[in-house]
N, C-alpha and C positions, 0 to 999 in steps of 0.2 A: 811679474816681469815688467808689466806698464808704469809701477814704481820707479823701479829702480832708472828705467828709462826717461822721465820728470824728472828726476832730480837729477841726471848726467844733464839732460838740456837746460836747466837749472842754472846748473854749476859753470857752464861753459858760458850762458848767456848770462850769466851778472856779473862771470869772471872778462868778460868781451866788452859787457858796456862799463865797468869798472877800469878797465884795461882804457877804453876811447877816454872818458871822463877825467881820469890821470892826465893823460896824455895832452886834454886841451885843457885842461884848469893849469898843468906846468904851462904849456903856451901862452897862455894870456897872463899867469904870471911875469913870464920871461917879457913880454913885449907891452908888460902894463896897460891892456888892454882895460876899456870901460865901456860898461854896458847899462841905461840905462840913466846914464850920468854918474853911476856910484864907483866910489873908491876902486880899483883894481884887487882889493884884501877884499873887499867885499863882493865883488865881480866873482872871484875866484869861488869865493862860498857860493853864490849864488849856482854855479856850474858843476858844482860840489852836489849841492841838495837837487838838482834836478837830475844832475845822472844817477843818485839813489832812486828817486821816486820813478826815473826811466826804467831802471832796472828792475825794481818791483813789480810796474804796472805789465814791463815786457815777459816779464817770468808768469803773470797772472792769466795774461792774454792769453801766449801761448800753452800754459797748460790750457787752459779752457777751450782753446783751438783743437788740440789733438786729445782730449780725453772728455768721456761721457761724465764717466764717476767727478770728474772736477767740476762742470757744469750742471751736475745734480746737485753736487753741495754746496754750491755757491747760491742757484737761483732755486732749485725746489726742494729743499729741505723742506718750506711748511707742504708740500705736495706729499713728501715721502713720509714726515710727520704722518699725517690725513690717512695716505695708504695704512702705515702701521697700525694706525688704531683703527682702523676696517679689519684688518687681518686677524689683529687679538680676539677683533667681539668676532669674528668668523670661527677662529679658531676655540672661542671658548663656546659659539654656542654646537659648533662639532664637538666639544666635549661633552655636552650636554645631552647629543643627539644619542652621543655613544654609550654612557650612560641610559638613557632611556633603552637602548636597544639589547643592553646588556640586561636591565628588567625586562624585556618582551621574552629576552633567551631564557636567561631564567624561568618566567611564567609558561614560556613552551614546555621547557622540559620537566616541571610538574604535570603541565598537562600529558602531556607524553607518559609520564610515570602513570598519571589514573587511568587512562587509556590500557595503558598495558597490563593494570590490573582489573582493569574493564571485561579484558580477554581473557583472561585467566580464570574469570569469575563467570562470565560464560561457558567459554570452553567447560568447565566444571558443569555448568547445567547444563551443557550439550550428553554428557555423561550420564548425568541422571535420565533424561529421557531417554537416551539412547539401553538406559539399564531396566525403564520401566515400561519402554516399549516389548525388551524381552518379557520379561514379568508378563506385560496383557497377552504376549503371542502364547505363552509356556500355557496361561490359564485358557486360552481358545480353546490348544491342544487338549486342557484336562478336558470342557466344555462338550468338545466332538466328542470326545471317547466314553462322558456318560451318557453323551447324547445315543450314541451307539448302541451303549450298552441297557437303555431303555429302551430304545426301539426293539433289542431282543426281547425285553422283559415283558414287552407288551405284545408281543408276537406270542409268546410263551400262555401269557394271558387268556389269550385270542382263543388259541386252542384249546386251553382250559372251559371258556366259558363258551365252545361248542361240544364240548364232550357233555359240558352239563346241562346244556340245552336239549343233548339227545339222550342224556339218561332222565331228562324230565319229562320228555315224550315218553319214554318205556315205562316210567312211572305211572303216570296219566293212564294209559294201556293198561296195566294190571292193576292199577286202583280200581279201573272200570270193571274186569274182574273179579278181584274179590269184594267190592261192592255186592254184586250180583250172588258170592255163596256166602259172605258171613259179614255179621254187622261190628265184627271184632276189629274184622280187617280193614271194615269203614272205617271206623275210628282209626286205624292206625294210620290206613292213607291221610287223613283227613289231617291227623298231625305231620305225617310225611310232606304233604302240600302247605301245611305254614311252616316244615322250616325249608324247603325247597323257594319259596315267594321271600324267604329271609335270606336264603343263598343270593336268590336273584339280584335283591336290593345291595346284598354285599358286593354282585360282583358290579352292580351298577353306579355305584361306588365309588370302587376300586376300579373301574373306567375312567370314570370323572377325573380321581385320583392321579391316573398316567398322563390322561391330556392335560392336566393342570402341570405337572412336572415337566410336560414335555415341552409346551408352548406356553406358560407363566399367564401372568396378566397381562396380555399384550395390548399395550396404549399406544405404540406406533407401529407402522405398517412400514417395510422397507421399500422408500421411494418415494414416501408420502413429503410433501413438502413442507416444509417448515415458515419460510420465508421468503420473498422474491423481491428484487430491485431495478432497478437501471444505473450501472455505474458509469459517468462521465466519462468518456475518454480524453487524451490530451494532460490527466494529471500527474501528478507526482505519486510516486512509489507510500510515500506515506500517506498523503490523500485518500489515493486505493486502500490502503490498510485499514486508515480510520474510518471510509464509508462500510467496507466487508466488515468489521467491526462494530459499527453503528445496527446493519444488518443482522448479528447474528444475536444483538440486545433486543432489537425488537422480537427475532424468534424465540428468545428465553423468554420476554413477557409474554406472549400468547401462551407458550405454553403452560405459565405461570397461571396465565387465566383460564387455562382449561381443563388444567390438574389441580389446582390448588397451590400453595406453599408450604404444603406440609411436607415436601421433598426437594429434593435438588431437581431445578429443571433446567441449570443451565446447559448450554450448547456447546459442543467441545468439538473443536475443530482440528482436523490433522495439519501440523506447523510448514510441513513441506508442502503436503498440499495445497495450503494457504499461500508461499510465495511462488509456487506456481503459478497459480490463478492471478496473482500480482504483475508478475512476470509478462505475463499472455495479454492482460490488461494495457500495460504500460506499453507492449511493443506495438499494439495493434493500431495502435491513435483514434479507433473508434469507440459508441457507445454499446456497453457489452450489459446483456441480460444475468443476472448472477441469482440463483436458487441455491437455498438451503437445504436439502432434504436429509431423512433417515437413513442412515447407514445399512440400517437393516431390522428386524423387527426389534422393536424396544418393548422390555418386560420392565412392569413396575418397580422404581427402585435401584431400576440403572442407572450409568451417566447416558445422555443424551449424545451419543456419538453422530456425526456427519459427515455429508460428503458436500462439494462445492461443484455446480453445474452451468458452465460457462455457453451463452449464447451470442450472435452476434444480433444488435438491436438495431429493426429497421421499421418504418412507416408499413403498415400492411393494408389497412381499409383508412380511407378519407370518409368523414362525417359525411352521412346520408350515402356512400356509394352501395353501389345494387351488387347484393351479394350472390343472390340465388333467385330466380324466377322462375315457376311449374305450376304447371298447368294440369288438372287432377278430375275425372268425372264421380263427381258422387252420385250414388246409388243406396237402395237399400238396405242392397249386403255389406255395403263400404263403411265399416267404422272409424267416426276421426279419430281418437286417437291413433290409428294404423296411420294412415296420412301423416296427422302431424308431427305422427316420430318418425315416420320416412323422410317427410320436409328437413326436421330438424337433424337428422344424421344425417343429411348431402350437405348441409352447412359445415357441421362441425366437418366432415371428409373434406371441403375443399379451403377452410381455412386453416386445417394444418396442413395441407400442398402449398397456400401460400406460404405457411413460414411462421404462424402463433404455433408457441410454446403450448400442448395439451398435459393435462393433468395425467400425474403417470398413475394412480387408481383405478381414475375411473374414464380418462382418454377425452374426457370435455376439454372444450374449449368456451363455450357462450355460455352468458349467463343473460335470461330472460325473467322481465318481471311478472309475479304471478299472475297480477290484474290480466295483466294484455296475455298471458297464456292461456286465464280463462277465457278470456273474450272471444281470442284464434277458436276456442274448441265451440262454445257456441255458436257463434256467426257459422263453424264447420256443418256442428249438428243440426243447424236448421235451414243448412243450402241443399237447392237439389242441379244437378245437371252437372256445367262446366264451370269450375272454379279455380283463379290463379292467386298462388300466394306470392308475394313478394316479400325478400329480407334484405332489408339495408343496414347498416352499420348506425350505432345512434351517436357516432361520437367518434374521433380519431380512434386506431387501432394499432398499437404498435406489436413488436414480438413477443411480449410478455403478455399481452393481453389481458383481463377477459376482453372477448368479443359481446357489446353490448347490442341486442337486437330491437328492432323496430320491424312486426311482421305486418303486413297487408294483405286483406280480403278482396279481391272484386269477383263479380259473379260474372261468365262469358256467356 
């Protein structure tokens, strides 16, 4: 529309100074005017060519006066040049960009695709445990039920082998009998008594035999521990894994050193109950004590089943603090070691009130060197009267423990 409206202003202003310029070049014709000094024919040209070039410059101006687009493309064309070729490289390296972004899509959605059969190939071994945890529960059940059923057989046993304990007492009884009327019937007892010490040995046996069936070779004790650590808090979820990880290699090599290799000693750990213990780790933001132990008694030749036993780990004795100090009168009648294992069980009693992890076996907690154990019982055995022991800590103490001792003698 701003067209069409330039060129009516156009049309009217070159039609208007065309229109004047007629008008005074007839004038000056008519009245032979001169201008200049020159001819009047030439006069006239002269007013001829300047009302063209008025009428140009005026049609020029004013578009340029009322329009944008006529004053862009008079004076900045090389400006809009300049822009266009900003725009092209903009515009091609947006094509470039979008390209690149069309390979990132792409490369998602492969990844996406292995992901998803990521899950699927999981999911799939979630199936299989989930088929072979049946499987170990089914064989528990067979497990209990001969368990059971040798408990009866040995009950069965039991009674067998006091019946024949008491027909060997009546034997005895009337061996000594006919001992006493005929040498026939010595002999006979006499063979009666070796196979009755042959019964014995069978049924002694066949004792042996039930306990062995019943309780295997048992190389672990349930509860016995395996391994222990201190796990960082503040880490990451895989962090946690790979230290519980790291931990339960170390507990396969011990085992490995104190069984041999001639069997499986690896440590098999429950999956759930592993991101459990992950879990508890990660929310707690502290540093957490983690044990390995037995699941339960392990017979030779099993897999090495576990349990995971989470503590929270804190500073418990400061190097050189005073743990226990008692004061004790020896006497004659008083033997130390009486003493020194009453000393020694107030320790261990109130450093698990503090808060050290005790051995689930055997309920220790300290471990002392033998030197200085002997020495406490000497210096004991050759005190008389009032004597106080002192027990300090040799070395920081945390919840894991052991509790390492330093005891002290003075005589009062």
């Amino acid at each position: 529309m701003e067209g069409i409206y330039l060129i009516l202003v156009m049309i009217i202003t070159g039609g208007a100074i065309a229109f004047i310029g007629d008008k005074l070049g007839t004038k000056i014709g008519k009245k032979r005017l001169s201008i200049f000094g020159l001819r009047p024919r030439h006069t006239s040209m002269v007013v001829t060519v300047v009302t063209g070039g008025l009428i140009t410059a005026l049609s020029i101006g004013f578009m340029v006066l009322i329009s944008q687009n006529v004053r862009t493309a008079l004076f900045g064309m090389d400006e809009l040049r300049q822009t266009m070729d900003a725009t092209l490289a903009e515009l091609d390296e947006a094509t470039e960009n979008l390209f690149k972004a069309q390979t990132e899509f792409e490369r998602a959605n492969e990844n996406l695709r292995m992901s998803k059969e990521e899950i699927v190939a999981l999911k799939e071994e979630q199936e299989d445990l989930r088929a072979e945890s049946e499987r170990l529960k089914e064989g528990n059940e067979q497990l209990e039920s001969t368990n059971a059923e040798l408990t009866a057989q040995n009950e069965n046993l039991s009674d067998t082998n006091a019946a024949l304990e008491e027909n060997n007492k009546k034997l005895g009884e009337f061996n000594v009998t006919l001992t006493a009327d005929n040498e026939k019937l010595s002999s006979d007892n006499e063979k009666l008594s070796v196979d009755n010490n042959e019964l014995e040995e069978r049924n002694r046996r066949l004792r042996e035999g039930i306990i062995a069936i019943r309780e295997g070779d048992i190389t672990l004790r349930a509860g016995e521990i395996l391994a222990s650590g201190i796990i960082k808090g503040g880490q990451s979820a895989e962090e946690i894994s790979n230290e519980i990880n790291m931990l339960a290699e170390r507990a396969t090599q011990l085992l490995t050193e104190r069984f041999g290799g001639d069997e499986d000693n690896s440590v098999w750990i429950y999956q759930p109950e592993l991101q459990r213990v992950i879990e508890e780790i990660e929310s707690n933001k502290q540093d957490m004590v983690l044990r390995i132990s037995a699941a339960g008694n392990m017979v030779r030749g099993e897999p090495v089943r576990s349990r995971l036993e989470l503590y929270p780990n804190k500073l418990i004795f400061s190097k050189d603090e005073i743990i226990l100090s008692k004061t004790y009168e020896l006497g004659d009648d008083v033997q130390p070691e009486i003493i020194l294992q009453d000393f020694l069980t107030e320790i261990n009693r109130i450093a698990i009130e503090k808060g050290i992890l005790s051995d689930p076996l055997t309920g220790s907690v300290g471990r002392m060197e033998g030197t200085q154990l002997y020495e406490i019982f000497d210096a004991l055995s050759s005190a008389k009267g009032k004597v106080q022991l002192t027990a300090s800590a040799r070395e920081e103490t945390d919840s894991q423990g052991p509790l390492r001792l330093n005891i002290k003698l003075e005589q009062r």
